[in-house]
N, C-alpha and C positions, 0 to 999 in steps of 0.2 A: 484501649482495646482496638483491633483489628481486623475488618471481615475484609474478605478476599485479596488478606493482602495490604491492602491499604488504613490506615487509622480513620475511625471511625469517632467524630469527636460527643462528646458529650451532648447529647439532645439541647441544655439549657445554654451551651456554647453555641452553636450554628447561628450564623448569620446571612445576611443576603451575598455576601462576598463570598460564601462557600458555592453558591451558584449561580456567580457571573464571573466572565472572562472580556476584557474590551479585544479581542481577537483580530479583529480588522479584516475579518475575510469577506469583506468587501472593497477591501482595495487587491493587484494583481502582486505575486508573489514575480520574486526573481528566481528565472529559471537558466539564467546563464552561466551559473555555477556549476550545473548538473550538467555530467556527458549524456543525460539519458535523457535531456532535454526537460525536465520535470520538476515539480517542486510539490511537495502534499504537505499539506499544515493540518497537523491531526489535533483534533480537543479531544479529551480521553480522561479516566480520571486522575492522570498524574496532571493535568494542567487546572483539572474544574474535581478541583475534591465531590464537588456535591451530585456528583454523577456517579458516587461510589454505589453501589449495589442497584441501581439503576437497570443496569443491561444496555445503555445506547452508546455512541458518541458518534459522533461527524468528521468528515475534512474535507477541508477544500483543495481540490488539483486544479494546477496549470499544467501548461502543456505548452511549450514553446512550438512554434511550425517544426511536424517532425518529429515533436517530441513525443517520449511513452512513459507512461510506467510501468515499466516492465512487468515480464511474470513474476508472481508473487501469489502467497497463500495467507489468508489469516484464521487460522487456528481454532481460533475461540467465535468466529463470527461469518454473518452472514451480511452482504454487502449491497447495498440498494445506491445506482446510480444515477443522476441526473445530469444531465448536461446543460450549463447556462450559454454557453457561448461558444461558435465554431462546430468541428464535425470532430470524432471520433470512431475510429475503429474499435472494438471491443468484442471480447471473448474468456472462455473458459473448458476447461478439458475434463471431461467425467474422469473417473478412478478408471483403473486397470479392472478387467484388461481390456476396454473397451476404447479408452481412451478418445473421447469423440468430443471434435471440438463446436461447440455453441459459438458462434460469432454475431456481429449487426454492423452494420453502419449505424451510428446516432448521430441528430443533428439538435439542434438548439430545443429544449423542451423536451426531446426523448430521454425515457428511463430503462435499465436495464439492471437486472439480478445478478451477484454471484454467491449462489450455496457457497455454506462455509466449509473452510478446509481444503475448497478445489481451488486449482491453479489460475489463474486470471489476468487478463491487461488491460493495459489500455492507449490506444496510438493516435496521435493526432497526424490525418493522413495530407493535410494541406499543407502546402511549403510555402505558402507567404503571411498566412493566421493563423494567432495562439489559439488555444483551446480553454474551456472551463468548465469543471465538475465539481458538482456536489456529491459527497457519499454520507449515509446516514448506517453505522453499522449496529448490528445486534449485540452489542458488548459495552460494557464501558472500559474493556482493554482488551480489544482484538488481536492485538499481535500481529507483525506483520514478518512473513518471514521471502527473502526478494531469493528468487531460484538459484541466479546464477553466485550473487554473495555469499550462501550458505552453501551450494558445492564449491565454490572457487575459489572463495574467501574466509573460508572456515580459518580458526585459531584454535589449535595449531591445525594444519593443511591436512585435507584427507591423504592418503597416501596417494601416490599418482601412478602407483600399479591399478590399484582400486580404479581409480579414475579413466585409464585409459581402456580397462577392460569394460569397466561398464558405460563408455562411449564410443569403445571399438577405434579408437584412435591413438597414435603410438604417444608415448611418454612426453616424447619433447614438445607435443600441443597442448598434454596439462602442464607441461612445467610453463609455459609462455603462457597460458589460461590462467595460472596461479599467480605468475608477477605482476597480472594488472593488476590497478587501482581499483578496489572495487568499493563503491559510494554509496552511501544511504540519501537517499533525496525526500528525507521525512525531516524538516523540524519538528 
């Protein structure tokens, strides 16, 4: 049987292994992979079955000096941030047409909100220390959909008529927007 998606096993089956994960996120993630200086290690229910119908999951970000994670929405959820280490920059854009953006500086200990659905980031503004966050979301699979992958890195590619009119920019800056490399910085 499966509710939202996910297999739901048998009440007399369930074990304590259905909700533990040895996760490690308390050691630091490698962020030198990423151009976007980032790394987010998401627990959700495809990692922790036993978070199925739950509504939560968590992850931990790094944030290399510099680093962000970019804009990004999640869908299904509402996003609550902590920050363990270092300073971040952070923000989020209401809907149209108002379009107004929430920002803070956060330092070590500080928490900040993002409604779900709205746009969000997050930038670590120091250039010689990494950064570290906690998110704890309202879902147990938020979804994360990152702005510029999903217009620039769609499969197969939006059209770049579409594109250059609704950035007002001529053709040949989506086509060079569309041949980067565009990266998921989520295990």
């Amino acid at each position: 049987m499966k509710v939202n998606g996910f297999v739901c096993k048998d009440p007399m089956a369930v074990n304590a292994d259905d909700f533990f994960k040895a996760a490690n996120l308390d050691k630091p993630m490698d962020t030198t992979k990423s151009k976007v200086g980032s790394n987010v290690t998401l627990i959700n229910v495809m990692q922790l079955p036993g978070l199925n119908t739950l509504g939560i999951s968590l992850a931990r970000i790094d944030y290399a000096p510099l680093g962000q994670n970019p804009p990004h929405t999640h869908p299904r959820a509402t996003e609550i941030l902590t920050v363990l280490e270092g300073t971040l920059y952070v923000g989020f854009v209401t809907s149209n047409p108002d379009n107004k953006l929430f920002a803070k500086v956060l330092n070590k200990g500080d928490v900040f909100v993002f409604p779900q659905g709205l746009i969000h980031f997050q930038f670590n503004p120091i250039y010689d220390k990494p950064a570290v966050a906690l998110a704890a979301l309202s879902s147990q699979n938020p979804g994360a959909i990152t702005i510029a992958n999903a217009v620039f890195g769609s499969k197969p590619p939006i059209s770049d008529d579409v594109l250059a009119k609704a950035f007002q920019v001529q053709k040949g800056t989506i086509d060079w927007l569309q041949a980067q490399f565009w990266e998921n910085n989520h295990n």
